[in-house]
N, CA, C and O atoms as a GROMACS GRO file, in nm:
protein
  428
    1UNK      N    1  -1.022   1.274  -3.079
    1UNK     CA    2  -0.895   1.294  -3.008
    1UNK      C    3  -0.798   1.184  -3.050
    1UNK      O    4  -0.825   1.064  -3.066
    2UNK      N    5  -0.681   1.245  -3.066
    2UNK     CA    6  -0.591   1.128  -3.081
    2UNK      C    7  -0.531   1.006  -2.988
    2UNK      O    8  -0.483   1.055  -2.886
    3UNK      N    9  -0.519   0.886  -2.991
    3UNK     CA   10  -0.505   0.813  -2.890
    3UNK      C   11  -0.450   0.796  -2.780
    3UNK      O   12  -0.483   0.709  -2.699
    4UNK      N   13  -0.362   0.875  -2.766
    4UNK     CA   14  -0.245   0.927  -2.683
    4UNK      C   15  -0.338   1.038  -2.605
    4UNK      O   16  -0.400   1.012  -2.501
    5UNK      N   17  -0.337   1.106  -2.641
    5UNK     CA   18  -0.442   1.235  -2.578
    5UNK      C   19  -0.573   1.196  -2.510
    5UNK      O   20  -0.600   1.230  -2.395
    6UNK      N   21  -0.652   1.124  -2.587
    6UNK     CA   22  -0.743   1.035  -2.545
    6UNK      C   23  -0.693   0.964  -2.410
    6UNK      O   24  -0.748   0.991  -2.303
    7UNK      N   25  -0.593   0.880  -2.418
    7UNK     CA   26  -0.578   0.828  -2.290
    7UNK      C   27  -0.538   0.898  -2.174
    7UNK      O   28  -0.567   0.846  -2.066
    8UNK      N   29  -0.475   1.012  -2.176
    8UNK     CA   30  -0.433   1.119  -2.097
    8UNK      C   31  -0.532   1.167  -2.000
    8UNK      O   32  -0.526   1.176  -1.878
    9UNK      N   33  -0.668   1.211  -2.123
    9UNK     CA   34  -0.784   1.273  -2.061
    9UNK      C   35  -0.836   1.170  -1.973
    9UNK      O   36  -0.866   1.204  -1.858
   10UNK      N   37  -0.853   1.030  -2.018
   10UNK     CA   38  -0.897   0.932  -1.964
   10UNK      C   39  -0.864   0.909  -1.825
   10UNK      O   40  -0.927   0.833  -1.750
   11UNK      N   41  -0.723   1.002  -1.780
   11UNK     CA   42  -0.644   0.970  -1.667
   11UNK      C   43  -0.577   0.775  -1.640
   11UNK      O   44  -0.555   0.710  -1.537
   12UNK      N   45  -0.564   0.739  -1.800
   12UNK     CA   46  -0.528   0.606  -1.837
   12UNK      C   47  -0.374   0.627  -1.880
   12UNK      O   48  -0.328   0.558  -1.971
   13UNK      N   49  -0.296   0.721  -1.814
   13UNK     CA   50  -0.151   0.748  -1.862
   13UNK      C   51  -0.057   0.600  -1.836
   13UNK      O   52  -0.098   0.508  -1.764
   14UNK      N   53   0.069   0.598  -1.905
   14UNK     CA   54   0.122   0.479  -1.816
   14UNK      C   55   0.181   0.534  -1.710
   14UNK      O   56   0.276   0.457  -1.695
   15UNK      N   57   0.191   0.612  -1.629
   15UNK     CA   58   0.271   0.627  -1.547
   15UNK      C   59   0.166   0.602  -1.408
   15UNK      O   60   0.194   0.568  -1.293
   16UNK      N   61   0.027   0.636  -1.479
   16UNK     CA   62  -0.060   0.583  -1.368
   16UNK      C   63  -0.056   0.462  -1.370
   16UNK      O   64   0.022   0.414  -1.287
   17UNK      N   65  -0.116   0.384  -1.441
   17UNK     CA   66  -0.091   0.257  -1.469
   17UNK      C   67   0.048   0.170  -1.428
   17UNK      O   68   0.024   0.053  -1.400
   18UNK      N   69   0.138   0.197  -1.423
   18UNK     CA   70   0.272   0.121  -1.372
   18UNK      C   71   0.211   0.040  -1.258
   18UNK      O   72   0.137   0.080  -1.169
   19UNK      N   73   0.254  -0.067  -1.278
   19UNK     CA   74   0.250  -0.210  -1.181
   19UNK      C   75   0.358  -0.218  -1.106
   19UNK      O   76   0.466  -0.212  -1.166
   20UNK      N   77   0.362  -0.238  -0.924
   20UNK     CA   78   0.487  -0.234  -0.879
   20UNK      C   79   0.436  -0.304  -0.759
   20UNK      O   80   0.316  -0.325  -0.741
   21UNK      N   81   0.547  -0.347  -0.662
   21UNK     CA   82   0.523  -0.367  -0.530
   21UNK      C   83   0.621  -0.276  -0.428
   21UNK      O   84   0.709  -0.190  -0.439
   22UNK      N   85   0.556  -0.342  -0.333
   22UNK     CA   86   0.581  -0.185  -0.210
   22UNK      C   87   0.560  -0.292  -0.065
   22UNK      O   88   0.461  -0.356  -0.031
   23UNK      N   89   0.685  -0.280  -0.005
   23UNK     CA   90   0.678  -0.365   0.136
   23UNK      C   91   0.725  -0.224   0.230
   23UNK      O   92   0.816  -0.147   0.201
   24UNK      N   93   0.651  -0.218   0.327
   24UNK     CA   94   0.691  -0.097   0.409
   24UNK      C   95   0.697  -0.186   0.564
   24UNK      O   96   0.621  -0.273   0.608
   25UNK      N   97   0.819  -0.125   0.620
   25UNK     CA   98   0.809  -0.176   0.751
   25UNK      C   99   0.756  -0.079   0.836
   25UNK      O  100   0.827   0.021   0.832
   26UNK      N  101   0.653  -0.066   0.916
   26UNK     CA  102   0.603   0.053   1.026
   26UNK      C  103   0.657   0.036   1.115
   26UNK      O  104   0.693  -0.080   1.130
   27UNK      N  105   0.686   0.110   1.195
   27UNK     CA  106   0.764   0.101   1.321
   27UNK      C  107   0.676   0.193   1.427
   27UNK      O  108   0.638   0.289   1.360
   28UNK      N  109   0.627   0.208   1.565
   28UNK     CA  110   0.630   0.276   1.612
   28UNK      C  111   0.511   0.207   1.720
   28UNK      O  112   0.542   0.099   1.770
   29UNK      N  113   0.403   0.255   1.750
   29UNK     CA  114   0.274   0.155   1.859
   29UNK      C  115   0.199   0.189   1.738
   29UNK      O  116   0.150   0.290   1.686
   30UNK      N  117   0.213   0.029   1.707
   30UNK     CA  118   0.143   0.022   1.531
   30UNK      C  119   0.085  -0.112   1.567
   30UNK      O  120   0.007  -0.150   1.481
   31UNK      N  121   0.104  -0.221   1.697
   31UNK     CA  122   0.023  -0.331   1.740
   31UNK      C  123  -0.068  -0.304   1.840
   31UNK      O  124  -0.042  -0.224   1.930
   32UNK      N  125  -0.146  -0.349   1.835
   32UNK     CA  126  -0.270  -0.349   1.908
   32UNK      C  127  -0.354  -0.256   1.897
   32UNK      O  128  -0.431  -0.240   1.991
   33UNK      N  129  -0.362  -0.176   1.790
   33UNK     CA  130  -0.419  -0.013   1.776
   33UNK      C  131  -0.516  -0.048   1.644
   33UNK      O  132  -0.538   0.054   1.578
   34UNK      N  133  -0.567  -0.145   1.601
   34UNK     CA  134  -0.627  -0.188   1.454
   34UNK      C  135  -0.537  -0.147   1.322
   34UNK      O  136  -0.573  -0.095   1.216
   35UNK      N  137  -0.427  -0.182   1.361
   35UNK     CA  138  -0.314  -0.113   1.210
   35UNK      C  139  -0.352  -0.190   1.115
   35UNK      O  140  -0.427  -0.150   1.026
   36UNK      N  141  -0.310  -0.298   1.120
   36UNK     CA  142  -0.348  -0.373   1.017
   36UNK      C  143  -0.470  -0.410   0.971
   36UNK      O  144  -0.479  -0.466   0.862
   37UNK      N  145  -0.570  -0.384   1.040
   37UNK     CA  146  -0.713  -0.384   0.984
   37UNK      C  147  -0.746  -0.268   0.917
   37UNK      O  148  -0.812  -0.265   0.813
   38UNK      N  149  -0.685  -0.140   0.995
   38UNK     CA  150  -0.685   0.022   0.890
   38UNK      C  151  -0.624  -0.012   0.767
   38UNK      O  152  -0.690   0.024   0.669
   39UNK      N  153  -0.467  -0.099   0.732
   39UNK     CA  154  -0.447  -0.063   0.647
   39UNK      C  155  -0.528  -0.186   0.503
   39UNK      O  156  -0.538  -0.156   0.384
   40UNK      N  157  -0.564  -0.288   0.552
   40UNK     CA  158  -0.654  -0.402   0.475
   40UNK      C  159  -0.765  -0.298   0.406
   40UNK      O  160  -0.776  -0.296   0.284
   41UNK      N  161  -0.842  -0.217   0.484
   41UNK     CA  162  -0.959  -0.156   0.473
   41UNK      C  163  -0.861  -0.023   0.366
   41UNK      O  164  -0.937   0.016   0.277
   42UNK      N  165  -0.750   0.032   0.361
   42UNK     CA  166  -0.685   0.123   0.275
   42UNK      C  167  -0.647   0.069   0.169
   42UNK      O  168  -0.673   0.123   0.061
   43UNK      N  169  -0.584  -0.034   0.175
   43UNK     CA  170  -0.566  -0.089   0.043
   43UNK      C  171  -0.632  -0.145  -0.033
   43UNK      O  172  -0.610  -0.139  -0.154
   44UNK      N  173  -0.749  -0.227   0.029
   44UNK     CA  174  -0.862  -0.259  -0.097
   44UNK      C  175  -0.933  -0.117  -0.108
   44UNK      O  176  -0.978  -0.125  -0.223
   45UNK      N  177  -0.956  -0.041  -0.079
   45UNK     CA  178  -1.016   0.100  -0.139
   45UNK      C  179  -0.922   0.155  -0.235
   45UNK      O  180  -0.970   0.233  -0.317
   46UNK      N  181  -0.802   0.130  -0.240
   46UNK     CA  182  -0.702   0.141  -0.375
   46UNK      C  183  -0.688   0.079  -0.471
   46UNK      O  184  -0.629   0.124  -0.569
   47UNK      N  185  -0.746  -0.048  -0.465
   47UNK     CA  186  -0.755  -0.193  -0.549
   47UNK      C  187  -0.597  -0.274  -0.544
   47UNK      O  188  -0.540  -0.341  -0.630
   48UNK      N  189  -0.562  -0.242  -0.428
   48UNK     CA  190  -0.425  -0.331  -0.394
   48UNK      C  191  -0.433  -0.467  -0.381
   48UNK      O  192  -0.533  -0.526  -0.422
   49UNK      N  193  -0.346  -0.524  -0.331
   49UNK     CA  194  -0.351  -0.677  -0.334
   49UNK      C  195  -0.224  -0.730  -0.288
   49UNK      O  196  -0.114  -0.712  -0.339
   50UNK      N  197  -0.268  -0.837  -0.128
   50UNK     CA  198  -0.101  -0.796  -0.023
   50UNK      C  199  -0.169  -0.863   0.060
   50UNK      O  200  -0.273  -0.928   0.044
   51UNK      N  201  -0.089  -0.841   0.175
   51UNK     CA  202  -0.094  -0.840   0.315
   51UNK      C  203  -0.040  -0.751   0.377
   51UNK      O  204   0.034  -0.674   0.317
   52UNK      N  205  -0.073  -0.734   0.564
   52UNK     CA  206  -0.057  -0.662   0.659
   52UNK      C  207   0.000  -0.770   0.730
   52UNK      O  208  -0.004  -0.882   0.679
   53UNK      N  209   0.046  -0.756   0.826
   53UNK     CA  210   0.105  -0.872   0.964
   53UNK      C  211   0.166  -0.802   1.055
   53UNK      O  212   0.200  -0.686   1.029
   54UNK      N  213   0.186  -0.846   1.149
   54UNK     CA  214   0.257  -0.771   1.287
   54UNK      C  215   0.402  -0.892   1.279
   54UNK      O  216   0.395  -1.012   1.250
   55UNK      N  217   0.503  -0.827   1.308
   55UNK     CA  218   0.645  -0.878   1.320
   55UNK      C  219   0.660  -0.873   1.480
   55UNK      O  220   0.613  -0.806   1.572
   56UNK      N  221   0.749  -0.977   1.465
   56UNK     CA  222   0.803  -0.996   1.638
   56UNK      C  223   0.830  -0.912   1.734
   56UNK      O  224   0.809  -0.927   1.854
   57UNK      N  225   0.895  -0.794   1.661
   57UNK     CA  226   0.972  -0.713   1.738
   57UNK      C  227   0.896  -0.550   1.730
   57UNK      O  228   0.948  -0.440   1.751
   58UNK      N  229   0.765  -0.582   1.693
   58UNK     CA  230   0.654  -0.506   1.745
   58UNK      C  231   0.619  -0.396   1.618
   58UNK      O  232   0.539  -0.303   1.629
   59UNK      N  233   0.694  -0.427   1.499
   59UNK     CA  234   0.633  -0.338   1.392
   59UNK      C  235   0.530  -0.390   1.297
   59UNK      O  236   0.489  -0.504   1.318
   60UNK      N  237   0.489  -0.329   1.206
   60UNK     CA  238   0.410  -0.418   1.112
   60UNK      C  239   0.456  -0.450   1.001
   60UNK      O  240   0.564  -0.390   0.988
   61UNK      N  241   0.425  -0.536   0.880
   61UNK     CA  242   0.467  -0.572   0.813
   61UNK      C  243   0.351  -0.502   0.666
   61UNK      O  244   0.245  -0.467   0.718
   62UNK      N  245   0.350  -0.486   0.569
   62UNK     CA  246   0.269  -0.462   0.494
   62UNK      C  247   0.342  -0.470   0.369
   62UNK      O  248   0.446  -0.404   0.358
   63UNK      N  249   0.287  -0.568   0.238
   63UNK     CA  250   0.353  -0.615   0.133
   63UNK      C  251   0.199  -0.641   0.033
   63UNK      O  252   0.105  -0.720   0.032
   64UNK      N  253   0.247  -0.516  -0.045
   64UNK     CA  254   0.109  -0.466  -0.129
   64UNK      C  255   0.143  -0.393  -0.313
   64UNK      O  256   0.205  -0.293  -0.350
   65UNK      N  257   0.065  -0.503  -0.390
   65UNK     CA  258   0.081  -0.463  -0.568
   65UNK      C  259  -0.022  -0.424  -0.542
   65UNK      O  260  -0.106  -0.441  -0.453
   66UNK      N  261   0.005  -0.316  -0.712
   66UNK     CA  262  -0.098  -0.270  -0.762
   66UNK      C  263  -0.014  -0.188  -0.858
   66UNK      O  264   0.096  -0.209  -0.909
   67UNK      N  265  -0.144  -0.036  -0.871
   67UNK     CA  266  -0.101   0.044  -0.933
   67UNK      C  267   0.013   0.128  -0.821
   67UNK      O  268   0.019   0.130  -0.698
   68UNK      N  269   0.089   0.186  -0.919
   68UNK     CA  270   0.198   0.274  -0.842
   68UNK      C  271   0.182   0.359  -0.762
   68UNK      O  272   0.227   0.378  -0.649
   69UNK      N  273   0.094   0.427  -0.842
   69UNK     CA  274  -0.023   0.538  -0.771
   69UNK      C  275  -0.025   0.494  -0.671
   69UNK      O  276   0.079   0.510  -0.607
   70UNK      N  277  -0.122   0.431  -0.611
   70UNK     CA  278  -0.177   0.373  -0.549
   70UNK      C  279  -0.122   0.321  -0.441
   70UNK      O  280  -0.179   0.326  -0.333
   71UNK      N  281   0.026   0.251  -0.461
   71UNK     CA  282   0.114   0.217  -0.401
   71UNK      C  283   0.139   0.306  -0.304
   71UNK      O  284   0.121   0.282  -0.184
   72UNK      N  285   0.207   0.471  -0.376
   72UNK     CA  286   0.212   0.560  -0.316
   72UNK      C  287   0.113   0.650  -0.236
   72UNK      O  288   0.160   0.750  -0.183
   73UNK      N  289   0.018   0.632  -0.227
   73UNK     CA  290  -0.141   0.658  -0.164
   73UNK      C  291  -0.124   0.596  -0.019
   73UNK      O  292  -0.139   0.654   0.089
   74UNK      N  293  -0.083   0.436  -0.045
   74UNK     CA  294  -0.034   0.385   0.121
   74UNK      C  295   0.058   0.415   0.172
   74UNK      O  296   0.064   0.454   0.288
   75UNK      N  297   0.155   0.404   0.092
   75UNK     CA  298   0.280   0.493   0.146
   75UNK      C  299   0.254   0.597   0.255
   75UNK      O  300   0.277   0.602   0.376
   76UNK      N  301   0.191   0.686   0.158
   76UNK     CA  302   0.160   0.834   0.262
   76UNK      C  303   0.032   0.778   0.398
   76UNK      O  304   0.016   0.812   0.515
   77UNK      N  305  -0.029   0.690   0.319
   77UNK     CA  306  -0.124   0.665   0.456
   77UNK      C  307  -0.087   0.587   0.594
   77UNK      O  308  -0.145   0.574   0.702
   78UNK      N  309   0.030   0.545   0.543
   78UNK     CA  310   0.098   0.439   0.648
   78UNK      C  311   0.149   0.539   0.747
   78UNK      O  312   0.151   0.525   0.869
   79UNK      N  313   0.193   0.650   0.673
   79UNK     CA  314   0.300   0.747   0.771
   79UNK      C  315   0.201   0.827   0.848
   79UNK      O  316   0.250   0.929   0.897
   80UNK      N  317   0.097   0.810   0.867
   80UNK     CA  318   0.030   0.851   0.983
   80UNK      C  319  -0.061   0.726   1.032
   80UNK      O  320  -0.058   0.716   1.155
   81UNK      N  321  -0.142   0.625   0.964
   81UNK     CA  322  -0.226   0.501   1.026
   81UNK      C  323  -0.329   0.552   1.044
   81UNK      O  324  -0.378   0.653   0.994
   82UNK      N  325  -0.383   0.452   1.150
   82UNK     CA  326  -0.508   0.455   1.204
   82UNK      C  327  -0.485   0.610   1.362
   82UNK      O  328  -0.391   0.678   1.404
   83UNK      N  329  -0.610   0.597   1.390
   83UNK     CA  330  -0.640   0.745   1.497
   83UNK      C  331  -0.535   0.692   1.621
   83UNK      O  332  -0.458   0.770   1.677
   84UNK      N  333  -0.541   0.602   1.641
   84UNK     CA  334  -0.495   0.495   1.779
   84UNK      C  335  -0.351   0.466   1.758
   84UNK      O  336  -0.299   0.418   1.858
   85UNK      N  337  -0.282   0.479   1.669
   85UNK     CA  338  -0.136   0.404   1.612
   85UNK      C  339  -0.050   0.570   1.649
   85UNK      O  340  -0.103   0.682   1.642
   86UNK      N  341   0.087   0.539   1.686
   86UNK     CA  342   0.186   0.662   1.704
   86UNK      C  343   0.309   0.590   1.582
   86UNK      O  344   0.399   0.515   1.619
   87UNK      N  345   0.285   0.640   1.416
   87UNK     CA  346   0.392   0.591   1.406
   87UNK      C  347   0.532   0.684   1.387
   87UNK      O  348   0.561   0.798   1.352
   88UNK      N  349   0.599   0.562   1.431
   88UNK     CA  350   0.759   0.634   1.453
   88UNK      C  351   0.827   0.645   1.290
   88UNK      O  352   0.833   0.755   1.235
   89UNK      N  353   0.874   0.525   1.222
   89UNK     CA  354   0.908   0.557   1.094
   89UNK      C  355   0.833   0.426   1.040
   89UNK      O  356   0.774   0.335   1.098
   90UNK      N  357   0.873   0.462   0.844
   90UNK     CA  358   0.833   0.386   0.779
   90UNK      C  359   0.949   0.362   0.752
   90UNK      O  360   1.040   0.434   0.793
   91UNK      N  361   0.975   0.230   0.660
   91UNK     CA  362   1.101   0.181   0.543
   91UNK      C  363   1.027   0.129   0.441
   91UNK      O  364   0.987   0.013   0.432
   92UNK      N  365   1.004   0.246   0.338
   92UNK     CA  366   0.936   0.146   0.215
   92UNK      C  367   1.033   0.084   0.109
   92UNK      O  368   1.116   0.167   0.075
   93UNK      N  369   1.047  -0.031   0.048
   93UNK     CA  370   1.094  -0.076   0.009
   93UNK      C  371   1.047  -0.138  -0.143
   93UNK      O  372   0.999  -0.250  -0.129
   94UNK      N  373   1.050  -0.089  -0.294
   94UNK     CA  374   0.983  -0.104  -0.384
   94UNK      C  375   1.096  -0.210  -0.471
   94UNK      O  376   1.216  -0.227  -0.453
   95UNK      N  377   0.984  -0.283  -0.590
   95UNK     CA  378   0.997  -0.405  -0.618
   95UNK      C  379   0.928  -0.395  -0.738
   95UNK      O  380   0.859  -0.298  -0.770
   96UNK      N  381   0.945  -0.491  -0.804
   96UNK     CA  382   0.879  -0.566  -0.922
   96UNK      C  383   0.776  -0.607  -0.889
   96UNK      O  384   0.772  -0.681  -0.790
   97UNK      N  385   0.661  -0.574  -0.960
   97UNK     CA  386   0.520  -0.669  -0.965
   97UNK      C  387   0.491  -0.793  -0.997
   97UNK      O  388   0.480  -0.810  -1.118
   98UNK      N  389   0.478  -0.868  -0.943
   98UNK     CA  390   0.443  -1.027  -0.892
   98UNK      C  391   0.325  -1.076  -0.931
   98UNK      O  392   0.325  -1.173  -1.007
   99UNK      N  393   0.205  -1.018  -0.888
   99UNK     CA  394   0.115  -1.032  -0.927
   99UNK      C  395   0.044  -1.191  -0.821
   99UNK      O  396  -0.060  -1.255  -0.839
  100UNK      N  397   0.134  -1.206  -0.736
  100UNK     CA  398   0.106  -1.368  -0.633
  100UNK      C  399  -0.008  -1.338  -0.556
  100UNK      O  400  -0.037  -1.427  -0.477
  101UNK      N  401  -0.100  -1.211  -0.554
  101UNK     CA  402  -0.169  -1.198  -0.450
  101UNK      C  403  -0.312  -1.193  -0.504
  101UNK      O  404  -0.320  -1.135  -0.612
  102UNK      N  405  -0.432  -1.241  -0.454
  102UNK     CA  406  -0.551  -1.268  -0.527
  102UNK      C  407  -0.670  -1.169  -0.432
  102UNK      O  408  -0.793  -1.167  -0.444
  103UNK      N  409  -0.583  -1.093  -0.336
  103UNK     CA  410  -0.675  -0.962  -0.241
  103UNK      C  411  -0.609  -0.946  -0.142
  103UNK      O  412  -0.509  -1.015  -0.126
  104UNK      N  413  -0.644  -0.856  -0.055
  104UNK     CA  414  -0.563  -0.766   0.036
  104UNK      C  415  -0.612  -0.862   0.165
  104UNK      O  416  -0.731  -0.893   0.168
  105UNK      N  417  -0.506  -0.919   0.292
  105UNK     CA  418  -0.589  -0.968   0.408
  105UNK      C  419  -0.506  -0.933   0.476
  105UNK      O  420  -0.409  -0.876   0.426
  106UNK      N  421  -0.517  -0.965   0.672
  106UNK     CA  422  -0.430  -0.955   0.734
  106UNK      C  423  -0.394  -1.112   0.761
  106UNK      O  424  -0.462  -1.212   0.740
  107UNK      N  425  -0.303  -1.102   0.798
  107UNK     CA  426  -0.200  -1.245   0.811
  107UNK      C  427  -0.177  -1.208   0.976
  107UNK      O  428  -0.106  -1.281   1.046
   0.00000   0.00000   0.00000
């Protein structure tokens, strides 16, 4: 196979591959419900690399590289959470890859 094709099949495209970051603000009863432990436990099953945190004014915080893919995988998983969480909206907010993060924790 030719190398290009080869990588295709491989599911090694660049578009999978793209490196990005992704800060989403959750909004909604997203504290005290294990949000941020659901989403620690979602994003290292993606091979992300970030943090989760709860903000003052009762949303969460979540600021997570990786693959793009992948990126977008939390995205969609954020907009529903954990069983216990009602969320109201997301604001995702995408970025340049950094690469400052050495694994996924909650803060």
């Amino acid at each position: 196979m030719s190398g290009s094709l080869w990588s295709f099949w491989k599911g090694d495209s660049p578009m999978e591959r793209e490196l990005a970051r992704l800060r989403l603000i959750v909004t909604g009863r997203v504290q005290g419900v294990f949000f941020r432990r659901a989403a620690v436990n979602e994003a290292r099953a993606l091979g992300l690399k970030g943090f989760a945190r709860n903000r003052p004014e009762g949303s969460v915080e979540i600021l997570a590289e990786g693959e793009r893919s992948n990126l977008e995988v939390l995205l969609a998983w954020s907009r529903q959470g954990p069983p216990h969480a009602h969320v109201e909206d997301v604001k995702p907010i995408w970025g340049k890859f950094a690469g400052e993060f050495g694994h996924f924790k909650v803060r």
